[in-house]
Backbone as XML, in Angstrom:
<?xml version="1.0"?>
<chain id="A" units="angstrom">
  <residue number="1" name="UNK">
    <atom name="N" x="13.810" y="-139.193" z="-106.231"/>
    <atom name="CA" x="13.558" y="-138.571" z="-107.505"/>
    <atom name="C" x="14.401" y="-139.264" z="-108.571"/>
  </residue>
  <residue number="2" name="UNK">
    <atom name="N" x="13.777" y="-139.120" z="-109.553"/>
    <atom name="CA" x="14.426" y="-140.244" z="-110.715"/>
    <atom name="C" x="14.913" y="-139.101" z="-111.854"/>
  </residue>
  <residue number="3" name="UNK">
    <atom name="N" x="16.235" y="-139.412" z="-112.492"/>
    <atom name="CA" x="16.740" y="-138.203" z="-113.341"/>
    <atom name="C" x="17.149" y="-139.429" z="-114.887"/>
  </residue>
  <residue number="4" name="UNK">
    <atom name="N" x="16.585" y="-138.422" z="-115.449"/>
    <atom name="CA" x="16.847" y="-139.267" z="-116.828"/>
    <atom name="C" x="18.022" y="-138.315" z="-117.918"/>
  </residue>
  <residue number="5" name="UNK">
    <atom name="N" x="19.334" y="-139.339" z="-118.439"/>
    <atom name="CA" x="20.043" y="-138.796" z="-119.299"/>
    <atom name="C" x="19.193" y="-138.480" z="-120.895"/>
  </residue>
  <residue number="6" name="UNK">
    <atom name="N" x="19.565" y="-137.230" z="-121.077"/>
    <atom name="CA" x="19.261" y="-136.924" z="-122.376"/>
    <atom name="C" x="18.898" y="-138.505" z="-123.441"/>
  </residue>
  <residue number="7" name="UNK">
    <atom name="N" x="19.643" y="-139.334" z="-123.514"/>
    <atom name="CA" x="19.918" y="-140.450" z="-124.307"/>
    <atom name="C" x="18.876" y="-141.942" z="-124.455"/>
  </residue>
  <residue number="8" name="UNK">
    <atom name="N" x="18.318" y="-141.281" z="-122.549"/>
    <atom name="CA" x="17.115" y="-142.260" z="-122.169"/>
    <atom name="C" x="16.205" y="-141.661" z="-122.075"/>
  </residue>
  <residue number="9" name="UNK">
    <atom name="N" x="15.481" y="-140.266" z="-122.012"/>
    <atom name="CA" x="14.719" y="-139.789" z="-122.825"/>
    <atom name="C" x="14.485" y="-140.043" z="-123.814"/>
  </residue>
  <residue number="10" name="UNK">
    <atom name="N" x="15.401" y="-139.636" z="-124.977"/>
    <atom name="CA" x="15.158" y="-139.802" z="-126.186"/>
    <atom name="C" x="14.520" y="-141.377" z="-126.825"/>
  </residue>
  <residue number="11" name="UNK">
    <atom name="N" x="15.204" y="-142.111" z="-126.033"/>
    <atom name="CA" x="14.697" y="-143.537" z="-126.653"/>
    <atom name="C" x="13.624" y="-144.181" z="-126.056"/>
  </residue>
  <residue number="12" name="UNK">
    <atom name="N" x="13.205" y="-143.592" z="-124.898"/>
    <atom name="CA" x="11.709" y="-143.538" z="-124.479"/>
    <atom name="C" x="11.038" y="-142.647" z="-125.509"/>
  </residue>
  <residue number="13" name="UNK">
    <atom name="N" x="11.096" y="-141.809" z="-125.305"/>
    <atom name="CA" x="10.473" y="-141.035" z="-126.731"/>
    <atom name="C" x="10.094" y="-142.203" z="-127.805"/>
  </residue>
  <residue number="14" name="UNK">
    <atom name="N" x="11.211" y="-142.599" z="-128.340"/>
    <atom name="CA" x="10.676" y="-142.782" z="-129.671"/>
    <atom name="C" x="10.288" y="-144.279" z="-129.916"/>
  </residue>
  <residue number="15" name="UNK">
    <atom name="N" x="10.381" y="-144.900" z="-128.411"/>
    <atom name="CA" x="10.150" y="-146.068" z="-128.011"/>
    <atom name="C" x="8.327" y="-145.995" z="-128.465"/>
  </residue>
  <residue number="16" name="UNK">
    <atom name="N" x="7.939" y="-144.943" z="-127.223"/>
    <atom name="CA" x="6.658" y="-144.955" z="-127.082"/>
    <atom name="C" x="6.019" y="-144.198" z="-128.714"/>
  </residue>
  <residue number="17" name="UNK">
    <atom name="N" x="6.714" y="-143.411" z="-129.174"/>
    <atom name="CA" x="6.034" y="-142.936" z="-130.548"/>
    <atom name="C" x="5.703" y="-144.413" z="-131.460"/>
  </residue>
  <residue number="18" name="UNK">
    <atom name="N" x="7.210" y="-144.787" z="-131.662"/>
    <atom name="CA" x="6.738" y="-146.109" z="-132.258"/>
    <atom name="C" x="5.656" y="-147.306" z="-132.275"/>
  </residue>
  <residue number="19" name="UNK">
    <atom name="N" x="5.753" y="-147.329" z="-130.566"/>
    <atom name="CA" x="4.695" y="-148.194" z="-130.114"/>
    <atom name="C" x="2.880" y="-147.545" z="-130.590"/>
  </residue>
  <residue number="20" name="UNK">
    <atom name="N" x="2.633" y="-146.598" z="-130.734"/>
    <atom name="CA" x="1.712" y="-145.775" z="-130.677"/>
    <atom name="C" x="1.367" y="-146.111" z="-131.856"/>
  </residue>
  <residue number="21" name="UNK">
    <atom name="N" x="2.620" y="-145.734" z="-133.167"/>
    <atom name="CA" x="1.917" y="-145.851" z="-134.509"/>
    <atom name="C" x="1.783" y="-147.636" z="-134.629"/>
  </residue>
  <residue number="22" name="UNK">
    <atom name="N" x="2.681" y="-147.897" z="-134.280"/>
    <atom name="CA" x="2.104" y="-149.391" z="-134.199"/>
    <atom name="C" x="1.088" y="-150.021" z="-134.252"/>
  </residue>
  <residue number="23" name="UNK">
    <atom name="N" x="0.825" y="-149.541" z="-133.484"/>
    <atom name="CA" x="-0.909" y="-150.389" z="-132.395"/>
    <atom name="C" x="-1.803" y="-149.462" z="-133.478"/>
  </residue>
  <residue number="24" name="UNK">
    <atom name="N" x="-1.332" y="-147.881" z="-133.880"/>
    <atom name="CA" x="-2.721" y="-147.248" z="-134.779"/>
    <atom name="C" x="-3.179" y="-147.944" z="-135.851"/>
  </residue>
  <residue number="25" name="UNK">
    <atom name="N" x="-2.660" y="-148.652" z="-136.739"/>
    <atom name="CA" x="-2.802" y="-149.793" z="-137.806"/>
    <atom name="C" x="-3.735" y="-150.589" z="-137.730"/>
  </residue>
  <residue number="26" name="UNK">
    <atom name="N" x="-4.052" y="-151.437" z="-136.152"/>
    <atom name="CA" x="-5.107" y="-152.250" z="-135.948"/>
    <atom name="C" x="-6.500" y="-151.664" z="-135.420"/>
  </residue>
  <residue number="27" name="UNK">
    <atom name="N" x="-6.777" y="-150.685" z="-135.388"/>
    <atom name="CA" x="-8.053" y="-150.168" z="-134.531"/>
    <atom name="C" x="-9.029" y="-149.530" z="-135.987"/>
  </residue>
  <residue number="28" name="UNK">
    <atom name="N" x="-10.049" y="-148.672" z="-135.308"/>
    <atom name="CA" x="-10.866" y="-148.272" z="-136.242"/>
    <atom name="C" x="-10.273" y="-146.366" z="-136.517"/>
  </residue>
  <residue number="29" name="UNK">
    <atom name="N" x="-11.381" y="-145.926" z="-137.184"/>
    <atom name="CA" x="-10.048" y="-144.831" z="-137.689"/>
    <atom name="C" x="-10.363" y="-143.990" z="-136.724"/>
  </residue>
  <residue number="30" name="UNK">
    <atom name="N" x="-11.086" y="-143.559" z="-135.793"/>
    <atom name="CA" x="-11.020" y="-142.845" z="-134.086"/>
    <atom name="C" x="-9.523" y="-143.503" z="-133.757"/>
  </residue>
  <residue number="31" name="UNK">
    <atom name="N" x="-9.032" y="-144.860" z="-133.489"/>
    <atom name="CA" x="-8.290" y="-145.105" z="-132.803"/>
    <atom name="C" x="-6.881" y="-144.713" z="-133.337"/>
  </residue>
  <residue number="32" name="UNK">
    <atom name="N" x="-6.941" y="-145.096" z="-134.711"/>
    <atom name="CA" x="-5.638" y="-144.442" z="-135.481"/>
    <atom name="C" x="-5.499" y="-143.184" z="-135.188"/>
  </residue>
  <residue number="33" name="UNK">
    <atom name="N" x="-6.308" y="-142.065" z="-135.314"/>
    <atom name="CA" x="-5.762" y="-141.159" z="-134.989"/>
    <atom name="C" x="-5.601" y="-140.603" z="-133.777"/>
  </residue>
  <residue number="34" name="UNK">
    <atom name="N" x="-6.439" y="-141.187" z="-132.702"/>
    <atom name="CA" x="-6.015" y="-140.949" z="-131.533"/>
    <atom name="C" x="-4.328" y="-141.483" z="-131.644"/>
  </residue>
  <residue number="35" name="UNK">
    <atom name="N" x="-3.979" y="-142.325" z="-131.491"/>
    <atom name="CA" x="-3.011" y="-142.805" z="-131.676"/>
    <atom name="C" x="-1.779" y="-142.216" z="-132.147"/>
  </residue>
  <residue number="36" name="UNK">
    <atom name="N" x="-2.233" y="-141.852" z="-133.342"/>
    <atom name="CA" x="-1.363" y="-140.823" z="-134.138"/>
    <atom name="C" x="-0.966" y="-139.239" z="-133.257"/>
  </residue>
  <residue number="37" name="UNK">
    <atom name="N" x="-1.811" y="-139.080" z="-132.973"/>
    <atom name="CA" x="-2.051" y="-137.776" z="-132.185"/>
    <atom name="C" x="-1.600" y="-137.823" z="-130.793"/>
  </residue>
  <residue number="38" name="UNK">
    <atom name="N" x="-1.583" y="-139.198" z="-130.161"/>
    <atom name="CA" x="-0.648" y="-139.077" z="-128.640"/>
    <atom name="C" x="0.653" y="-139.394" z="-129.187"/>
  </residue>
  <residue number="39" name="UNK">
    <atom name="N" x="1.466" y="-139.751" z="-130.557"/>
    <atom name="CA" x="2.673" y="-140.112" z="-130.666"/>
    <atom name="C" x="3.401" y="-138.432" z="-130.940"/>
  </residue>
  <residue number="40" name="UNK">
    <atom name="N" x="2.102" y="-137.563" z="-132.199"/>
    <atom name="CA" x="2.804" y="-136.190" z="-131.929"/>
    <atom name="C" x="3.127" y="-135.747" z="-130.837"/>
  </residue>
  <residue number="41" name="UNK">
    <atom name="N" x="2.507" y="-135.848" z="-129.887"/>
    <atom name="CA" x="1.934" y="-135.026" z="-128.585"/>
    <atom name="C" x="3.589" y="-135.664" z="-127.561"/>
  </residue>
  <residue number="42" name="UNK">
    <atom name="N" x="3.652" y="-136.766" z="-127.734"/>
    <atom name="CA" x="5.111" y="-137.662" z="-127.243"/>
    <atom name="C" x="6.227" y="-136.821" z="-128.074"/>
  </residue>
  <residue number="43" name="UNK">
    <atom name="N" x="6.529" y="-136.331" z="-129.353"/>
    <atom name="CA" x="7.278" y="-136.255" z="-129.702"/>
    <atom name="C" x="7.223" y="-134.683" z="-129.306"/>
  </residue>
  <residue number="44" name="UNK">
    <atom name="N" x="6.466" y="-133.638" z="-129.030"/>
    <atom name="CA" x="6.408" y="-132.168" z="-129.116"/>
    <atom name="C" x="6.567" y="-132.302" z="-127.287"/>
  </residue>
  <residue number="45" name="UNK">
    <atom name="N" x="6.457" y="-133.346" z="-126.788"/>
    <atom name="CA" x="6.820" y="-133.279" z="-125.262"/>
    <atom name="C" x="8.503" y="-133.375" z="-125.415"/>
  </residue>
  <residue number="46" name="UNK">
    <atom name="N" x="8.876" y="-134.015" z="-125.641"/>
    <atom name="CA" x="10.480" y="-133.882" z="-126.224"/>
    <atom name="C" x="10.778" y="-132.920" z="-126.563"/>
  </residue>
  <residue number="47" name="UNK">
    <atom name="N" x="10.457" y="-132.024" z="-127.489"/>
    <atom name="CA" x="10.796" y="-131.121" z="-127.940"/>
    <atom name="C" x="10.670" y="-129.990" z="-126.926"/>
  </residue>
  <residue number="48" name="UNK">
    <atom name="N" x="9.773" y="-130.357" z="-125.881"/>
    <atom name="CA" x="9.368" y="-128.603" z="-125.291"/>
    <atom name="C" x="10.597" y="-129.114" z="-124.033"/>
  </residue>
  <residue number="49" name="UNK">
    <atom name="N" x="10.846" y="-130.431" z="-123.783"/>
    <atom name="CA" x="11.714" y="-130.454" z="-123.247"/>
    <atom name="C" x="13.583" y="-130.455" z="-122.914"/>
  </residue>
  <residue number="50" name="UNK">
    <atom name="N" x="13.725" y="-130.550" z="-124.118"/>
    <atom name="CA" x="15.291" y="-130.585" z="-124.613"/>
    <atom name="C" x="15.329" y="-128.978" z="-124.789"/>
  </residue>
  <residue number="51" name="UNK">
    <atom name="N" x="14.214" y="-128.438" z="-125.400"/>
    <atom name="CA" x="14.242" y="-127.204" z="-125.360"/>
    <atom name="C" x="14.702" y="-126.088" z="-124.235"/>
  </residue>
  <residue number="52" name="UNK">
    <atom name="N" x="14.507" y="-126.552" z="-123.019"/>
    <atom name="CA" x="15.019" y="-126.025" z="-121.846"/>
    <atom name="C" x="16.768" y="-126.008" z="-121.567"/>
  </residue>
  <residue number="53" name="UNK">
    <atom name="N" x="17.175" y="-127.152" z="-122.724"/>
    <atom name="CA" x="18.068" y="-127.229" z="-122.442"/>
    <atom name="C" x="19.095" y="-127.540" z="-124.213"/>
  </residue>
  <residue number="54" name="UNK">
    <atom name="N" x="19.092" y="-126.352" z="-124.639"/>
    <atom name="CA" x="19.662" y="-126.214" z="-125.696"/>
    <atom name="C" x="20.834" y="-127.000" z="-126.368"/>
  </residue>
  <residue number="55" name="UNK">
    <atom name="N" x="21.635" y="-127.092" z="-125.422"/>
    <atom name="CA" x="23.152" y="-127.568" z="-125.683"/>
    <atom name="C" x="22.717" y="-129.245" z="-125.325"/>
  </residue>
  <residue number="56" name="UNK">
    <atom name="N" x="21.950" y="-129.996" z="-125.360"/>
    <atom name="CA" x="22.006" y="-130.986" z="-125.494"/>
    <atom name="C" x="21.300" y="-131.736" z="-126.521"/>
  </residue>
  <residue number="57" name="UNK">
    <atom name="N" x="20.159" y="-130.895" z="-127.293"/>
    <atom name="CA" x="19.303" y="-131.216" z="-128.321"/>
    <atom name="C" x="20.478" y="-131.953" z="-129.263"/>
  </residue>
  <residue number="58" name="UNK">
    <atom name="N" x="20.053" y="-133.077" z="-129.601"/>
    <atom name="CA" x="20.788" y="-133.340" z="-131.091"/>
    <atom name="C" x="20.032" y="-132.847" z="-132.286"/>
  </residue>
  <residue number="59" name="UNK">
    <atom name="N" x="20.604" y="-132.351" z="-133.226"/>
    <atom name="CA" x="19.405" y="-132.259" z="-134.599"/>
    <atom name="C" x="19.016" y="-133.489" z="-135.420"/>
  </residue>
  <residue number="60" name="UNK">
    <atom name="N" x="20.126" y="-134.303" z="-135.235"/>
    <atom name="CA" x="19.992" y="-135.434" z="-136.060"/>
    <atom name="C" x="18.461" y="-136.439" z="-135.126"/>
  </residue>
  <residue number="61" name="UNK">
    <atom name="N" x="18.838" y="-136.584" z="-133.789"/>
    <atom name="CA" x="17.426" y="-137.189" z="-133.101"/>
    <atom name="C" x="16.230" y="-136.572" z="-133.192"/>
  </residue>
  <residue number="62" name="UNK">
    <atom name="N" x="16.206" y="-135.329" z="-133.162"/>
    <atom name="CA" x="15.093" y="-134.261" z="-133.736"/>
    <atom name="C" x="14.526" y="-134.501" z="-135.084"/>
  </residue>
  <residue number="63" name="UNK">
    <atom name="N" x="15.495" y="-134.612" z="-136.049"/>
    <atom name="CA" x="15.266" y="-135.331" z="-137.122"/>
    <atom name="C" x="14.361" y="-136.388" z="-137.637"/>
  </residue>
  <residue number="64" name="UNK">
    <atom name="N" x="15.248" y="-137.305" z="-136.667"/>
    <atom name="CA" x="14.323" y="-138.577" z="-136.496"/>
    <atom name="C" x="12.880" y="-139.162" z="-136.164"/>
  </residue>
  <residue number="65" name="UNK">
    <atom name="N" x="13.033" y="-138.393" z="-135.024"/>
    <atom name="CA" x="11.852" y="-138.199" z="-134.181"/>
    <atom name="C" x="10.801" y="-137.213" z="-135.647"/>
  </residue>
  <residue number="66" name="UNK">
    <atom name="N" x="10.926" y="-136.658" z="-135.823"/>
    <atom name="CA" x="9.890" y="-135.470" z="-136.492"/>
    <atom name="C" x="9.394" y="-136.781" z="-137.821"/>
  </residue>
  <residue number="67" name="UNK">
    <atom name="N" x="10.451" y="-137.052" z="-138.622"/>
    <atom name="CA" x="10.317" y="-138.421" z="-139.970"/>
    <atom name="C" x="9.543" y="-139.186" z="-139.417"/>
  </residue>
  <residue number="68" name="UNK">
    <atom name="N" x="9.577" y="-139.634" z="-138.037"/>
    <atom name="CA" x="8.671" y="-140.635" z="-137.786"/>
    <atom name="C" x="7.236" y="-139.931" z="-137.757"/>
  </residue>
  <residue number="69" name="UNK">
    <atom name="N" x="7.047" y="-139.325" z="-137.155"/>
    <atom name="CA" x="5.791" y="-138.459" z="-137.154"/>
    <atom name="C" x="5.043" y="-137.998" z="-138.376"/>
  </residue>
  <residue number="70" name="UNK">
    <atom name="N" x="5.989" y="-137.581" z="-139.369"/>
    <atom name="CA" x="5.808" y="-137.094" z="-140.664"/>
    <atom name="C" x="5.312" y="-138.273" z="-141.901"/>
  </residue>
  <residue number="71" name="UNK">
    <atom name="N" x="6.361" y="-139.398" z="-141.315"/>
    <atom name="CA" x="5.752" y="-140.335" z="-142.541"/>
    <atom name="C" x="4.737" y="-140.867" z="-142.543"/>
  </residue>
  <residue number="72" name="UNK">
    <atom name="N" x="4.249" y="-141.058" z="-140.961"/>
    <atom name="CA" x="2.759" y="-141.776" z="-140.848"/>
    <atom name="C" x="1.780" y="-141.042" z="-140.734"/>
  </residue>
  <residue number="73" name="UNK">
    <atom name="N" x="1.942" y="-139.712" z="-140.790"/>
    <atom name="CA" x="0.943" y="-138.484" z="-141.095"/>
    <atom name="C" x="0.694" y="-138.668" z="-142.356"/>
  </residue>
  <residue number="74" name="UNK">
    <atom name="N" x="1.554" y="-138.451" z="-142.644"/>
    <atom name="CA" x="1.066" y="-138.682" z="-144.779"/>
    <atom name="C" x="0.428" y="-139.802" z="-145.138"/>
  </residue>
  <residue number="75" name="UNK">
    <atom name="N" x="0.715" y="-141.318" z="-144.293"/>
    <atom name="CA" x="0.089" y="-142.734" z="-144.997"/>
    <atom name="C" x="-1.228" y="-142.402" z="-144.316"/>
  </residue>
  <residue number="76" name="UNK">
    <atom name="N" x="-1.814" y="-141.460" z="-143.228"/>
    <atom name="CA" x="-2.855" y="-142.022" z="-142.480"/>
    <atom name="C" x="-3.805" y="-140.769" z="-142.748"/>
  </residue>
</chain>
């Protein structure tokens, strides 16, 4: 079984969010928002998961994570 620190979560997280909006830029607009929509779906998986575990959430990575989501919601 494989156990991941809070820290490598998170940067998988926002590894793969990034990668997601990335790639949404080049496709047609089905693909953008698919795209868009598995990076929320990446970032609210984080969330339901740190959630289990309170005392390790940062707000500031929460932060982060959400801005990324937020700014390319608004351009797209």
């Amino acid at each position: 079984m494989q156990y991941w620190t809070y820290d490598e979560l998170t940067t998988a997280i926002e590894t793969e969010i990034r990668r997601q909006l990335d790639k949404a830029d080049s496709g047609s607009d089905f693909e953008r928002r698919k795209r868009r929509e598995y990076a929320l779906g990446a970032y609210l998986a984080w969330e339901a998961i740190v959630r289990q575990h309170p005392s390790e959430r940062h707000v500031d990575d929460a932060r982060r994570l959400r801005e990324l989501i937020d700014i390319n919601r608004q351009s797209g």
